[in-house]
C-alpha positions in Angstrom: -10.6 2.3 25.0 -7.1 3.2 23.4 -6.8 6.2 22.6 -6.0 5.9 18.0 -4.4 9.3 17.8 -1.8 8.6 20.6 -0.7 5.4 19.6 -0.5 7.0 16.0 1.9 9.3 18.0 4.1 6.7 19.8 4.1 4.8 16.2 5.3 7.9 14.4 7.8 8.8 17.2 9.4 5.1 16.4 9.1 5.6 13.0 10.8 8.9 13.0 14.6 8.5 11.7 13.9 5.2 9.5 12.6 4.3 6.5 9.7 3.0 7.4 6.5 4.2 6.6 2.5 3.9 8.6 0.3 2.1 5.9 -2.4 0.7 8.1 -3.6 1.7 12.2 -7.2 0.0 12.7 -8.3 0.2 16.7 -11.4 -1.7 16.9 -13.7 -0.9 20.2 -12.7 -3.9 21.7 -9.0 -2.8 21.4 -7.7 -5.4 19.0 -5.0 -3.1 17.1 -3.8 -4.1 13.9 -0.1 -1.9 12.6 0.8 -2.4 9.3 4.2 -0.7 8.3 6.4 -1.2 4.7 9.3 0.5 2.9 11.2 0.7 -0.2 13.6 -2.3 0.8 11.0 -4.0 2.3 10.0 -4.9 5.8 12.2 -6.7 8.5 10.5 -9.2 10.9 13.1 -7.9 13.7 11.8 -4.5 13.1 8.3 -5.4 13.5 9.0 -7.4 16.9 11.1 -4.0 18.0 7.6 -2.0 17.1 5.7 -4.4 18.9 8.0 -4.6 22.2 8.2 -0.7 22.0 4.3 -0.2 21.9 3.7 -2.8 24.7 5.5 -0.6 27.1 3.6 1.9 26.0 0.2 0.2 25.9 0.2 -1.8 29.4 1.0 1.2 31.0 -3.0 2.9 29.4 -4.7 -0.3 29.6 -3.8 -3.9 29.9 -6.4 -5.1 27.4 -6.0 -5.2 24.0 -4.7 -7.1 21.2 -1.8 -6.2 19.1 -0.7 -7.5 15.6 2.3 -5.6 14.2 3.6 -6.7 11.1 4.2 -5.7 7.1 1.0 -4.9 4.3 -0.3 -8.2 2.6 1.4 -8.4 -0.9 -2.0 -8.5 -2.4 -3.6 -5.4 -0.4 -3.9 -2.0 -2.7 -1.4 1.0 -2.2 -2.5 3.2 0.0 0.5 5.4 0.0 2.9 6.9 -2.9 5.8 4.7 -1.4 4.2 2.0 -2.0 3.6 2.6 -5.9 7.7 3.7 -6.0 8.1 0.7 -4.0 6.2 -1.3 -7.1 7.8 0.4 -10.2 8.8 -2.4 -12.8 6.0 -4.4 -11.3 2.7 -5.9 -12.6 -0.2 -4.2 -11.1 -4.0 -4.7 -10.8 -6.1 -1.7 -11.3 -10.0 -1.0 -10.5 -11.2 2.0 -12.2 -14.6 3.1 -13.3 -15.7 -0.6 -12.9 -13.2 -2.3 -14.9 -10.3 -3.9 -14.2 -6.8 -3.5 -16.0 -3.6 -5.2 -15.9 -0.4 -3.7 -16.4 2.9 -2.8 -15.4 4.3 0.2 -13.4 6.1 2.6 -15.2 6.2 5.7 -13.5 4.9 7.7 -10.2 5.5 11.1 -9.7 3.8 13.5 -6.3 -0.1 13.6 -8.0 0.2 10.8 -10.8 1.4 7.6 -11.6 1.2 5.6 -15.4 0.9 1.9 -16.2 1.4 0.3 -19.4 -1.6 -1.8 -20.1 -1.5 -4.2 -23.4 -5.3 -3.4 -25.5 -6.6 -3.9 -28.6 -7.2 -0.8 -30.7 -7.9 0.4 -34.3 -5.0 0.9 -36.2 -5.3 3.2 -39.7 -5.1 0.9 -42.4 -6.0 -2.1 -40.6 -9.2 -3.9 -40.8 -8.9 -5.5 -37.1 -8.1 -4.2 -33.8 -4.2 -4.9 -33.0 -2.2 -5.5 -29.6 -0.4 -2.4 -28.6 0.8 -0.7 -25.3 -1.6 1.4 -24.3 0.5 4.0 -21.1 -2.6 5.3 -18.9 -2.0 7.7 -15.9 -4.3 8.6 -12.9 -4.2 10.3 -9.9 -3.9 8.8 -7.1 -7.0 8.7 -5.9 -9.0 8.1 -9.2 -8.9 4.2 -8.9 -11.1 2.3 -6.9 -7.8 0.4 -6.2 -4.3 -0.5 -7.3 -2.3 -3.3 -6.2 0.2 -5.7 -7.1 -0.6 -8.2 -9.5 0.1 -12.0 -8.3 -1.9 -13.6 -11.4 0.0 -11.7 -14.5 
């Protein structure tokens, strides 16, 4: 069996000096590995081939069998790091939080928080219904269930 934490190690050694960032290392036991990486500018397929040349030397010399998938995170998978919320700033997001989910966009993200503008309907004084206004929300990072970029806004 591969061994996660040194291929997290030859991944990171690549890595180093770039802007590109580990999102996603899955080793199954049967050694299929699955390397997702992403920055800010997004990710270069070149790149990705260049990872996946670099850890094939590395990996046939350990153990010949295994599977290997190096590529970019789906567009539709949640953040799981704080780049990836800068990367999303100005963007519609999805958001999963105490059961509910909320639409919005991305306004800011700072190192513990980030806020989305969400559009709700809420008691104005002097009004006898509920109006449309912009409702700005922050949370921690990890309060939500999940946050991710919002293909149906």
């Amino acid at each position: 069996m591969i061994d996660k934490k040194q291929l997290q190690n030859w991944i990171e050694e690549y890595l180093n000096g770039t802007e590109y960032e580990l999102i996603t290392l899955n080793v199954s036991a049967g050694n299929d590995i699955l390397v997702e990486v992403d920055r800010l500018a997004g990710v270069d397929v070149d790149f990705c081939a260049e990872l996946n040349h670099f850890l094939v030397e590395k990996l046939d010399a350990v153990d010949p069998d295994y599977s290997l998938e190096v590529g970019s995170v789906s567009l539709t998978d949640p953040f799981k790091t704080k780049m990836q919320y800068e990367k999303n700033l100005g963007h519609d997001v999805e958001i999963l939080i105490e059961g509910k989910k909320l639409r919005g966009q991305l306004v800011s993200v700072d190192e513990e928080t980030f806020s989305v503008d969400v559009e709700e309907k809420v008691e104005v004084e002097g009004k006898k219904r509920k109006q449309t206004r912009i409702v700005t929300h922050t949370w921690r990072y990890d309060e939500p269930k999940y946050v991710k970029y919002d293909l149906k806004f």
